[in-house]
MDTraj code that builds the backbone (N, CA, C; nanometers):
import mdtraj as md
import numpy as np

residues = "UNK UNK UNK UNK UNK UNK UNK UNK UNK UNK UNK UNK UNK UNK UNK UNK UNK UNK UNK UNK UNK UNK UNK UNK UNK UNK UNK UNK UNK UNK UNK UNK UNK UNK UNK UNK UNK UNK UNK UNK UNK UNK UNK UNK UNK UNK UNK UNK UNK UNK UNK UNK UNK UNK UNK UNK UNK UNK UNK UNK UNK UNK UNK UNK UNK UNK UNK UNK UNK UNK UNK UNK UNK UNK UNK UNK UNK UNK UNK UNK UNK UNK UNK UNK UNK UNK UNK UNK UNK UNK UNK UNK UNK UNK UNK UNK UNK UNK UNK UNK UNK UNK UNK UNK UNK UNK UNK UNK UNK UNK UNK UNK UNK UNK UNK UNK UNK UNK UNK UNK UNK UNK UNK UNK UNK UNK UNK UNK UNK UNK UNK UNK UNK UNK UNK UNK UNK UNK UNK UNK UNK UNK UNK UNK UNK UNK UNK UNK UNK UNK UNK UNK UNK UNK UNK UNK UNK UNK UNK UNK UNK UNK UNK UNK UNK UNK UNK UNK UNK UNK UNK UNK UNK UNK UNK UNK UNK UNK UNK UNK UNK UNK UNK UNK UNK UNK".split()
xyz = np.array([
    [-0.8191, 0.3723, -2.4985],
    [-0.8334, 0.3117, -2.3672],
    [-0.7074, 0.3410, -2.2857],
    [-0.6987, 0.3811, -2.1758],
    [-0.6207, 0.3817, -2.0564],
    [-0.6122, 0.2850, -2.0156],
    [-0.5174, 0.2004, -1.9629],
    [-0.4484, 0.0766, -1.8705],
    [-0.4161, 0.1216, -1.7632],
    [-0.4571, 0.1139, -1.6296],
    [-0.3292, 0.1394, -1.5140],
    [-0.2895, 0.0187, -1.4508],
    [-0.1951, 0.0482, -1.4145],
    [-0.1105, -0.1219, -1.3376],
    [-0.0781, -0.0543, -1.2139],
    [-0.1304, -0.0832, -1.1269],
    [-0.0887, -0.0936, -0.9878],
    [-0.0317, -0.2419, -0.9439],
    [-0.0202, -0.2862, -0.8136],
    [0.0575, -0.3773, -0.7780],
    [0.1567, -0.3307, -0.6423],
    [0.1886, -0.4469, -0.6025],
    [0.2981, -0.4456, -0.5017],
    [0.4252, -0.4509, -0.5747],
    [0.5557, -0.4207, -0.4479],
    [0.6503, -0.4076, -0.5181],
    [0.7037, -0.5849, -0.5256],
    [0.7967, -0.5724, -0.6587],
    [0.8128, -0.6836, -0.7117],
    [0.7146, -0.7717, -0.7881],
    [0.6188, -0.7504, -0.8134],
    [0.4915, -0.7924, -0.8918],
    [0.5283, -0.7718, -1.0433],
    [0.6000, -0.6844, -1.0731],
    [0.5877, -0.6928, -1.2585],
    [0.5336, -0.5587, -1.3366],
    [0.4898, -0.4675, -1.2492],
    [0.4255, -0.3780, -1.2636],
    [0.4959, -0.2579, -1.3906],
    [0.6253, -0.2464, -1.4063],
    [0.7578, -0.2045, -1.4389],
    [0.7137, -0.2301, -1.6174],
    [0.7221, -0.4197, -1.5604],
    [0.7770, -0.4642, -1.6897],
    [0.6566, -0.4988, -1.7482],
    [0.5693, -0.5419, -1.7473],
    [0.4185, -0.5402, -1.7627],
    [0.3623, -0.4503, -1.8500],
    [0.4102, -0.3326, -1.7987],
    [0.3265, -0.2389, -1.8237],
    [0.4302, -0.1709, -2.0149],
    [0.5280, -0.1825, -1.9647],
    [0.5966, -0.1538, -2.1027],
    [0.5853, -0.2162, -2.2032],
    [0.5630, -0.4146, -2.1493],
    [0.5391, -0.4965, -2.2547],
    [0.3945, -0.4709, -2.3230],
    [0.3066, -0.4243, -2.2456],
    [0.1891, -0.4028, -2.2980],
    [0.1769, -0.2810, -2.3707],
    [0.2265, -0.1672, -2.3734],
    [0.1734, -0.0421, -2.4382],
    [0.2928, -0.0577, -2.5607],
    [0.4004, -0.1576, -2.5450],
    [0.4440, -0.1765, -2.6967],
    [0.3418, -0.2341, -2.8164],
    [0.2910, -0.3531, -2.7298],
    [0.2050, -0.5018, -2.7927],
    [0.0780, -0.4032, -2.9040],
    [0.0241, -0.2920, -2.7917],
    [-0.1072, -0.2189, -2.7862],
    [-0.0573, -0.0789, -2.8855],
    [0.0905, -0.0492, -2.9278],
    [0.1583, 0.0154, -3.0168],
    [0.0629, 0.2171, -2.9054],
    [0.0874, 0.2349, -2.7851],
    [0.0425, 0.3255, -2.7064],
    [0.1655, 0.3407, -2.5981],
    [0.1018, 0.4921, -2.5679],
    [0.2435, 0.5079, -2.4752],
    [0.2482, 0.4440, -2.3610],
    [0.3866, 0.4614, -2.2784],
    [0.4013, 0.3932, -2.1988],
    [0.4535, 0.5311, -2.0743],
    [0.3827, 0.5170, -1.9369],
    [0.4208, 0.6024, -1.8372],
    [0.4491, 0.5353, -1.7105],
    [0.5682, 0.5917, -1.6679],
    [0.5979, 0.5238, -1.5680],
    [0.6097, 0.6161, -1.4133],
    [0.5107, 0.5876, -1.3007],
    [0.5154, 0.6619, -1.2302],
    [0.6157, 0.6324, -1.0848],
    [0.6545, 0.5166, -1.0947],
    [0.7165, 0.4397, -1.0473],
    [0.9133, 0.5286, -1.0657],
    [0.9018, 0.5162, -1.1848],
    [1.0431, 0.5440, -1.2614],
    [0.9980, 0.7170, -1.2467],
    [0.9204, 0.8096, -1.2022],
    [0.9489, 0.9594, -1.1790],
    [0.9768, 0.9978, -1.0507],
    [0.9530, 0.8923, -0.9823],
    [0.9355, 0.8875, -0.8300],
    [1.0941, 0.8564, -0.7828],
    [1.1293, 0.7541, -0.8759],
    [1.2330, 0.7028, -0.8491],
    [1.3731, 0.7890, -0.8726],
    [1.3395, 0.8872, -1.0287],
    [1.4607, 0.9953, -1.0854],
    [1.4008, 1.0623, -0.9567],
    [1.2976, 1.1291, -0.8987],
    [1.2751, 1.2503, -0.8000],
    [1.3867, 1.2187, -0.6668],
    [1.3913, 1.0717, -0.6285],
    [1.4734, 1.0627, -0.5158],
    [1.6578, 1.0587, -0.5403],
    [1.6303, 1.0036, -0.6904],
    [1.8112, 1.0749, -0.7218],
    [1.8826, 1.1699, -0.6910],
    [1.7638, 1.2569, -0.7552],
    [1.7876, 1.3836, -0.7748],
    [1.8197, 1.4737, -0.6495],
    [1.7782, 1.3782, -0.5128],
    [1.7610, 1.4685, -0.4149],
    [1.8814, 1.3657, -0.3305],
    [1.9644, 1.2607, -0.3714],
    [2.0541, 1.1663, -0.3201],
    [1.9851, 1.1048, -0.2290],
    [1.8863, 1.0552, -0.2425],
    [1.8832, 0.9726, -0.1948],
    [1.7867, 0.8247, -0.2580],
    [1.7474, 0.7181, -0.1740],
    [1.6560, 0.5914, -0.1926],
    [1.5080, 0.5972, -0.2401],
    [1.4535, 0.5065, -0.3018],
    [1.2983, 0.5937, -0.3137],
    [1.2427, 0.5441, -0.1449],
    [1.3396, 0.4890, -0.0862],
    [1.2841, 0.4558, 0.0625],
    [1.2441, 0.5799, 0.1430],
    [1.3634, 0.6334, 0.1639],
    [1.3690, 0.7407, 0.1887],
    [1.3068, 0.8507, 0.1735],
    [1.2807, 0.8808, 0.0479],
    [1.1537, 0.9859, 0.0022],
    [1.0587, 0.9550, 0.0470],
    [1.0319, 0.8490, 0.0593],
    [0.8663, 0.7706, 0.0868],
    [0.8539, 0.8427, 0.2749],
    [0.9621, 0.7560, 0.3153],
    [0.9934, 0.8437, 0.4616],
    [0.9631, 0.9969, 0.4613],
    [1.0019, 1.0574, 0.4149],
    [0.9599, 1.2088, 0.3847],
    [0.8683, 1.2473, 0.3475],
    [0.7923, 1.1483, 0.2889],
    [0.6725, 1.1946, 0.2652],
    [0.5473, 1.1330, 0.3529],
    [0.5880, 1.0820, 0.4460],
    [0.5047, 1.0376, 0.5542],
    [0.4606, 1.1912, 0.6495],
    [0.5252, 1.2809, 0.6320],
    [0.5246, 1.3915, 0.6995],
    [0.5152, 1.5464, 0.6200],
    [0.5393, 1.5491, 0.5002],
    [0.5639, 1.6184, 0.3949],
    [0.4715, 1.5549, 0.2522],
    [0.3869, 1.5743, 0.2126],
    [0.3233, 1.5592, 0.0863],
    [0.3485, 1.5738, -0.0502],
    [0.4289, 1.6962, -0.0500],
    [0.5016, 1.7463, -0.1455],
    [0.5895, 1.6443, -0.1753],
    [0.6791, 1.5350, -0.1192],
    [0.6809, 1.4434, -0.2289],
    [0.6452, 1.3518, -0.3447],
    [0.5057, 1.3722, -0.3009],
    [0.4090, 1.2646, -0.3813],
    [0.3058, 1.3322, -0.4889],
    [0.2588, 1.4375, -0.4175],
    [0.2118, 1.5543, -0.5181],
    [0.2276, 1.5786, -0.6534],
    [0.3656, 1.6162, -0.7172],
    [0.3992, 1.6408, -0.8450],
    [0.3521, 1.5261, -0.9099],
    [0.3733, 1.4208, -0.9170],
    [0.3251, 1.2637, -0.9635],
    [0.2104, 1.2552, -0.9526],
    [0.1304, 1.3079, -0.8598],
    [-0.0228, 1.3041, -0.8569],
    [-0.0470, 1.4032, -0.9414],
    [-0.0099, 1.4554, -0.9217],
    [-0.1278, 1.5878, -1.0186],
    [-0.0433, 1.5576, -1.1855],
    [0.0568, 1.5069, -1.1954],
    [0.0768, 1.4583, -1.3905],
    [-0.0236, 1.3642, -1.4019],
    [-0.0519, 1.2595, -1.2890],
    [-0.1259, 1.1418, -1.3944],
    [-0.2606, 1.2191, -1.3770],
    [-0.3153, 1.3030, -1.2932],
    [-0.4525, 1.3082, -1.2924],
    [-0.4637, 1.4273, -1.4480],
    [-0.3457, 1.5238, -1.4713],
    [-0.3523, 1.5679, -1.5874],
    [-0.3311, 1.5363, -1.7126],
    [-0.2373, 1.3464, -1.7148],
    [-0.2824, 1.2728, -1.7994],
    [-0.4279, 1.2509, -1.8448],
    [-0.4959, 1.1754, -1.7212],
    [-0.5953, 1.1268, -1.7551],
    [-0.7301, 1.2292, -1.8141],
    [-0.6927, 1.3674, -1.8302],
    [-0.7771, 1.4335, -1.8627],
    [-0.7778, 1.4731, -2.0008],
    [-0.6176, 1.5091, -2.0457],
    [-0.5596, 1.5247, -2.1992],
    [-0.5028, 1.4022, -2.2557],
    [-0.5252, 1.3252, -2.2282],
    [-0.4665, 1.2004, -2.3151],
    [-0.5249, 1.0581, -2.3046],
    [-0.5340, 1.0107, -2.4118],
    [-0.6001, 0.8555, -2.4230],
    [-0.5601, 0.7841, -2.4428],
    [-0.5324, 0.6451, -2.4905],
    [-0.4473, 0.5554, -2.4933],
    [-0.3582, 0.5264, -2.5159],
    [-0.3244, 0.5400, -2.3450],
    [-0.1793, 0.5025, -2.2770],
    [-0.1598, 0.3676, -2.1552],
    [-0.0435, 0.3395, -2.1709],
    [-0.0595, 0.2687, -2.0137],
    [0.0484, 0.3341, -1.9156],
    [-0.0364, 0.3343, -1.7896],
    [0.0574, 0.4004, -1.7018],
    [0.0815, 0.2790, -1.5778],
    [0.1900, 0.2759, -1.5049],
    [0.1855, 0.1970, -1.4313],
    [0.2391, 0.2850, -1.2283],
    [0.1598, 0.2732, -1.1687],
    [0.1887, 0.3441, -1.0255],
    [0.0588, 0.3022, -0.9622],
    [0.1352, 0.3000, -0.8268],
    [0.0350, 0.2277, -0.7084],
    [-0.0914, 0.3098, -0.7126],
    [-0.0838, 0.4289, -0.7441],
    [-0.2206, 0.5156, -0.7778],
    [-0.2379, 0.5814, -0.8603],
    [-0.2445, 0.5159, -0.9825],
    [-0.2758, 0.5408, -1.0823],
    [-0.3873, 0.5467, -1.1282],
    [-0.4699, 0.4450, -1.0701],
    [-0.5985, 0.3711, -1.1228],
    [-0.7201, 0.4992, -1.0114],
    [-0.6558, 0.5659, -0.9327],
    [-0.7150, 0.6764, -0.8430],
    [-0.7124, 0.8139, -0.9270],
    [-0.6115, 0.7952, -0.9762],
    [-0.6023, 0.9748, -1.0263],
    [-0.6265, 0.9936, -1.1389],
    [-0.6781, 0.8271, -1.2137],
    [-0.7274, 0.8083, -1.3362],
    [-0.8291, 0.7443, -1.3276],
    [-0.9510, 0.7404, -1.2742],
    [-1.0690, 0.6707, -1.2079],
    [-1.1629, 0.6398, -1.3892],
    [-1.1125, 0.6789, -1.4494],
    [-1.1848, 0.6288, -1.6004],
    [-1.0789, 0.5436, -1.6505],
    [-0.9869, 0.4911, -1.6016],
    [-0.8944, 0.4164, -1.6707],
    [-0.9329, 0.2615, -1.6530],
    [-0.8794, 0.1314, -1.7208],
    [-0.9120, -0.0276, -1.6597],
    [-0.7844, -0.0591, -1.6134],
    [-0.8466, -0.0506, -1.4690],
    [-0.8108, -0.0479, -1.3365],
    [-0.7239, -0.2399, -1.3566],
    [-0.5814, -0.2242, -1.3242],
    [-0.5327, -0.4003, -1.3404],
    [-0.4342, -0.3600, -1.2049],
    [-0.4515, -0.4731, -1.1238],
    [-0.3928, -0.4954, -1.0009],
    [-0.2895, -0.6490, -1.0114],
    [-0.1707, -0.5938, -0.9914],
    [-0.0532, -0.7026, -0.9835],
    [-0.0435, -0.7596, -0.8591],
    [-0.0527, -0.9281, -0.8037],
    [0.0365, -0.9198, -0.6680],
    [0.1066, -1.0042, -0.7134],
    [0.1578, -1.0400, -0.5622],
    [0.2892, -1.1495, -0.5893],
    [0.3376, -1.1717, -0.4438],
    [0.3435, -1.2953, -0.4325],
    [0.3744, -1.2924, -0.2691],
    [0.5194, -1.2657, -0.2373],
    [0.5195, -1.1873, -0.1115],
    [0.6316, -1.1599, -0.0853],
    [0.7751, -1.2343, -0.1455],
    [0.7991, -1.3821, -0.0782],
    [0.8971, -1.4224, -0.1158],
    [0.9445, -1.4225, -0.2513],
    [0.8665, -1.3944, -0.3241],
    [0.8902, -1.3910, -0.4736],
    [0.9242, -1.2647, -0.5461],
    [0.8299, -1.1817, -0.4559],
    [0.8889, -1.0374, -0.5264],
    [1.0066, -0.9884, -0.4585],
    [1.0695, -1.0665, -0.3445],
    [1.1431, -0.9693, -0.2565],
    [1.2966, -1.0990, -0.3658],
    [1.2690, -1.2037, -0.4376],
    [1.3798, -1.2635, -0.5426],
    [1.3829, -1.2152, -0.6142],
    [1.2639, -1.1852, -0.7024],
    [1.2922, -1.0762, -0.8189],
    [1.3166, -0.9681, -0.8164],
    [1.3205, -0.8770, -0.7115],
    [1.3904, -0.7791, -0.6826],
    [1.5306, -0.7756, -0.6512],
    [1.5510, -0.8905, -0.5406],
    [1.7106, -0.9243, -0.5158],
    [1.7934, -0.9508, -0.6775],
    [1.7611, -1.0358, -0.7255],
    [1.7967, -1.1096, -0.8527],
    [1.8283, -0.9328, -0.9512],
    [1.7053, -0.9235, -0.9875],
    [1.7166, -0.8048, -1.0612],
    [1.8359, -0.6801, -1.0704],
    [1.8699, -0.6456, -0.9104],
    [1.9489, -0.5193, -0.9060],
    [2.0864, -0.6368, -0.9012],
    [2.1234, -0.7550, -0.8447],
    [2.2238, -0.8071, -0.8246],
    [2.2823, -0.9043, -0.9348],
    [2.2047, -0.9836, -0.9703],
    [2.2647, -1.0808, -1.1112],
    [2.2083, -1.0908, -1.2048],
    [2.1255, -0.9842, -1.2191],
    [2.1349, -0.8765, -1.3879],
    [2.2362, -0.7561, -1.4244],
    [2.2570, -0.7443, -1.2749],
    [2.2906, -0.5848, -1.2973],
    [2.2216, -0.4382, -1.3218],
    [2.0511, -0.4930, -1.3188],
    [1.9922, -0.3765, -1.3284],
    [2.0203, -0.2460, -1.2721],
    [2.0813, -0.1195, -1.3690],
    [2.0672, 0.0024, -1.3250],
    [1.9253, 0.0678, -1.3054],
    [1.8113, 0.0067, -1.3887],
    [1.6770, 0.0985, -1.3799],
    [1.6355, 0.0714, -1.3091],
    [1.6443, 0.0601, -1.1697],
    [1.5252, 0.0713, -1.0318],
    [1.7094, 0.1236, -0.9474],
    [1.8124, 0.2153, -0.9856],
    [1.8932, 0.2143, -0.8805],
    [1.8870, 0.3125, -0.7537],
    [1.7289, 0.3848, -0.7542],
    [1.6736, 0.4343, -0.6549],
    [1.6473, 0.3332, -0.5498],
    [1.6036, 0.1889, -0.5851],
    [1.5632, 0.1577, -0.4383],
    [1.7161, 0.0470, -0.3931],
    [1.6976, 0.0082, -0.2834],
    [1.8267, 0.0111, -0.1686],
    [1.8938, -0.1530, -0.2257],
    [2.0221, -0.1364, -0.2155],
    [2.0361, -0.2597, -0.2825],
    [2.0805, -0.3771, -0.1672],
    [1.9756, -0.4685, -0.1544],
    [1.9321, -0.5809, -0.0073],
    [2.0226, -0.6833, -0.0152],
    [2.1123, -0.7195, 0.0853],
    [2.2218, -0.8118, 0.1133],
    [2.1631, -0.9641, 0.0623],
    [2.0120, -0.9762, 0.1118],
    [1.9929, -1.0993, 0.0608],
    [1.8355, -1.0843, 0.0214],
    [1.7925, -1.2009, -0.0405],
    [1.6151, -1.2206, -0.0501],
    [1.5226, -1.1762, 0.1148],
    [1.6429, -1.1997, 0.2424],
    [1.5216, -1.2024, 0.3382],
    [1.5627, -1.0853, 0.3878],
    [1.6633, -0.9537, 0.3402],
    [1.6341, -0.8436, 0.3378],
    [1.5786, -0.7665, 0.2848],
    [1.5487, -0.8109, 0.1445],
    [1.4525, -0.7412, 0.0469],
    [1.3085, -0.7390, 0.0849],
    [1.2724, -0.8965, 0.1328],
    [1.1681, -0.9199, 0.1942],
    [1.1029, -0.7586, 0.2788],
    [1.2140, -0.7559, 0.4155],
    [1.1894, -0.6683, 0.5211],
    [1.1672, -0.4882, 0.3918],
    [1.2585, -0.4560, 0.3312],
    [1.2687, -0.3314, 0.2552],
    [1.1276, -0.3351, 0.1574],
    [1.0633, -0.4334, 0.1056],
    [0.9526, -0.4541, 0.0622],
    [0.8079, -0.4162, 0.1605],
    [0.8836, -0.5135, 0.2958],
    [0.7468, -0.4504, 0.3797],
    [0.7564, -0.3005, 0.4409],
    [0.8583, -0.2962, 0.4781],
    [0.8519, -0.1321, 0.4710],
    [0.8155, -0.0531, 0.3743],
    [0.8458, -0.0969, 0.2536],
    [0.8388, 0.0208, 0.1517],
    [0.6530, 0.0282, 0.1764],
    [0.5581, -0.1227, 0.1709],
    [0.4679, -0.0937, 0.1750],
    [0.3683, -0.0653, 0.3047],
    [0.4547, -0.0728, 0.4147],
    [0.3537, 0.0221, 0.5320],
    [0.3578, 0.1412, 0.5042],
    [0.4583, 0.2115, 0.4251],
    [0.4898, 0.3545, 0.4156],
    [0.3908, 0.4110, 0.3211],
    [0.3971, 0.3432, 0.1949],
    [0.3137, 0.3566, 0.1083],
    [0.1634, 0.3735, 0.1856],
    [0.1178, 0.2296, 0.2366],
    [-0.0306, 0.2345, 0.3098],
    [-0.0206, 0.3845, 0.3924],
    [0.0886, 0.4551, 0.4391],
    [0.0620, 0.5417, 0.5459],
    [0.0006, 0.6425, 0.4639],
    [0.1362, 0.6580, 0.3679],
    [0.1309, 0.8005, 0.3168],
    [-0.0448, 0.8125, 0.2132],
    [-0.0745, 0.7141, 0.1635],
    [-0.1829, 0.6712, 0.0604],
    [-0.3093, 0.7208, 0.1519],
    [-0.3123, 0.6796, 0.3050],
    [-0.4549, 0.6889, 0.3669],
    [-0.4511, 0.8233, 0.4156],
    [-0.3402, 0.8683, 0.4492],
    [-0.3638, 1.0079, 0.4996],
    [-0.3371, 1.1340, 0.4245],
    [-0.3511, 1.0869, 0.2571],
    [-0.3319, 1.1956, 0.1869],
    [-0.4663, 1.1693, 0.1041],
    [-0.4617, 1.0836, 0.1069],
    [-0.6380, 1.0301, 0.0187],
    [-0.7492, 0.9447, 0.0597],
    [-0.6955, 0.8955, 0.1788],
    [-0.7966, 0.8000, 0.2470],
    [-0.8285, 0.6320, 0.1538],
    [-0.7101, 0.5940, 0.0602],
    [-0.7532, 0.4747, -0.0041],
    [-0.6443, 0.3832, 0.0108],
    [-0.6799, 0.2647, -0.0148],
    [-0.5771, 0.1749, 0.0515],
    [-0.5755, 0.1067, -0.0981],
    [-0.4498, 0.1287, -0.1888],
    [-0.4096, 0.0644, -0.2991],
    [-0.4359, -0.1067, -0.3405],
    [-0.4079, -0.1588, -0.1824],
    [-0.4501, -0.3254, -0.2108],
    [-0.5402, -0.3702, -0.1957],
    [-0.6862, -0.2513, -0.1811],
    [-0.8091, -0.3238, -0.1936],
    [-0.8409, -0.3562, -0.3422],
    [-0.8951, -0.5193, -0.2992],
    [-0.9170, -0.5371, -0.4653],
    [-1.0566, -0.4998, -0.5311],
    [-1.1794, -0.4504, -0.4222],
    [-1.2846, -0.3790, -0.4921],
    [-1.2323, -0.2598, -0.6016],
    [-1.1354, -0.2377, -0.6123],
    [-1.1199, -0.1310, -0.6730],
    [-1.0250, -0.1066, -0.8324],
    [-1.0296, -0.2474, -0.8453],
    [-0.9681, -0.3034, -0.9298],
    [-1.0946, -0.3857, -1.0655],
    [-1.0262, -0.3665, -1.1671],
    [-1.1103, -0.3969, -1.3105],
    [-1.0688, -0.5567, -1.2667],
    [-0.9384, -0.5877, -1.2986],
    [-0.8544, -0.7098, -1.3431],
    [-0.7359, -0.7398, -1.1931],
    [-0.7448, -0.8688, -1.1547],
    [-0.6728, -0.8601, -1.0396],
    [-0.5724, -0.9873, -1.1038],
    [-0.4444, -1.0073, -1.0961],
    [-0.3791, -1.0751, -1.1442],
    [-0.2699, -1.1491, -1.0110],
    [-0.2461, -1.2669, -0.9802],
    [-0.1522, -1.2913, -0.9236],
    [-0.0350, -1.3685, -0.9697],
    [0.0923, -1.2576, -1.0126],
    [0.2274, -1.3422, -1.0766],
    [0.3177, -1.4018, -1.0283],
    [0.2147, -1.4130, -0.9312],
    [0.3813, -1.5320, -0.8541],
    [0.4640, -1.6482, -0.8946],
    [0.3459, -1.7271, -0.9826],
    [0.3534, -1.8158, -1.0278],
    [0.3886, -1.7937, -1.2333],
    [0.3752, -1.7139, -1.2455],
    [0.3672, -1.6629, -1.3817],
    [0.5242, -1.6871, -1.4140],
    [0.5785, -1.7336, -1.5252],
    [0.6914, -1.7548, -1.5550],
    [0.7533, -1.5982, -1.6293],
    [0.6819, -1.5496, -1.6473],
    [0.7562, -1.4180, -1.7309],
    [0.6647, -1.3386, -1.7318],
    [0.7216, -1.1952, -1.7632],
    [0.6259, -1.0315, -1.7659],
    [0.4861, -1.0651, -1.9132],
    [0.5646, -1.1498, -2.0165],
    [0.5022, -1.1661, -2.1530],
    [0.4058, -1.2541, -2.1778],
    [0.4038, -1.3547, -2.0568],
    [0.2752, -1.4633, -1.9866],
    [0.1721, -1.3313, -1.9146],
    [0.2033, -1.2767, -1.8317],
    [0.1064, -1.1487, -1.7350],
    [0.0409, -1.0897, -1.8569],
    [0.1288, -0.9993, -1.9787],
    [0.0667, -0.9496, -2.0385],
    [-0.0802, -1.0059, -2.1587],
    [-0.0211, -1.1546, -2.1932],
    [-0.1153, -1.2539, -2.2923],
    [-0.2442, -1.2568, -2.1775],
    [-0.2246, -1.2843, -2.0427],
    [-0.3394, -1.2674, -2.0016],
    [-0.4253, -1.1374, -1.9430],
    [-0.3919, -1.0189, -1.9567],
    [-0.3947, -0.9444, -1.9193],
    [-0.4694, -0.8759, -2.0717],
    [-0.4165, -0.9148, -2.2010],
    [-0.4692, -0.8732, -2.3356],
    [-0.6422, -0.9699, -2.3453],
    [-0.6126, -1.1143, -2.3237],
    [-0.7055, -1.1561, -2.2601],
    [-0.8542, -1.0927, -2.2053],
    [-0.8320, -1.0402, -2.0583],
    [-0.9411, -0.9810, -2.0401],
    [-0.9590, -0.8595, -2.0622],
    [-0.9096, -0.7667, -2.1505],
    [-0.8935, -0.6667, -2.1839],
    [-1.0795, -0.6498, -2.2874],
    [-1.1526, -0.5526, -2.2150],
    [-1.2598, -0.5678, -2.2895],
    [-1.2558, -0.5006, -2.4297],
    [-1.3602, -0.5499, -2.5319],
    [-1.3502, -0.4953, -2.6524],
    [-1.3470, -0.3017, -2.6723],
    [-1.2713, -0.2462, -2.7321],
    [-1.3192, -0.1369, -2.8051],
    [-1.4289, -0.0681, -2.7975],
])
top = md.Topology()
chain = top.add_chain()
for i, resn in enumerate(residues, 1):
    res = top.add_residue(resn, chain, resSeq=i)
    for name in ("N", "CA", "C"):
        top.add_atom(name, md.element.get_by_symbol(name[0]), res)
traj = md.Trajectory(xyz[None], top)
């Protein structure tokens, strides 16, 4: 079985998805984290790339065409990216949200009083109600680049197996117990 985790940013999608393809002893892909080394690599934000690729495709491309050549040579895995569950249309489709104010703390929190280095592609926000704003940008950009390269809008939830909201969820390892939950049989 294939898993994909889509989601907004700050939703869990990251950590979710790793806790589960350990639990499920299957790999774990992160499209999120190729996107993110791609904008290193080029110095800059994954903001930024996203910007570039509002006009340019070829940023988003390489990432599209691995998971859709995942989903053709390989089986149970979990992958986690806002379109994943598109370029893997046989996969069970799981949708993360999380309302803003919450993902734009766990994002603040995360890069600032953890110290997280693994997301140090995206921009590091003076406070929660700048993360907020870098959150909604990140996702008009996303909606841009998503409709005019494929015509689908990631946060419709028709398009989703499992729709989950963690706002309220105390930890990634609560998301995943329910998430194993509706996980249909074999």
């Amino acid at each position: 079985m294939i898993l994909s985790i889509s989601g907004v940013p700050g939703s869990g999608k990251t950590s979710v998805a790793k806790i589960l393809a350990k639990r499920l002893g299957v790999t774990f892909y992160s499209i999120g984290g190729l996107r993110g080394k791609m904008a290193l690599e080029r110095g800059m934000t994954i903001d930024e790339l996203n910007k570039i690729g509002e006009i340019d495709a070829t940023t988003d491309t390489p990432v599209d065409d691995y998971q859709r050549e995942l989903g053709k040579t390989e089986d149970n895995f979990v992958i986690e990216g806002r379109l994943s569950w598109h370029f893997i249309p046989h996969s069970y489709k799981i949708f993360l949200q999380c309302e803003l104010r919450e993902a734009a703390r766990r994002i603040y929190l995360a890069r600032h009083l953890k110290g997280s280095e693994e997301r140090s592609d995206e921009p590091l926000s003076a406070s929660v109600k700048d993360a907020e704003h870098d959150i909604s940008a990140r996702m008009a950009s996303d909606d841009l680049r998503y409709k005019k390269y494929y015509g689908v809008n990631y946060r419709d939830p028709s398009q989703y197996d499992l729709i989950l909201d963690t706002t309220a969820m105390h930890s990634a390892e609560e998301t995943v117990e329910v998430i194993l939950a509706h996980l249909p049989s074999p």
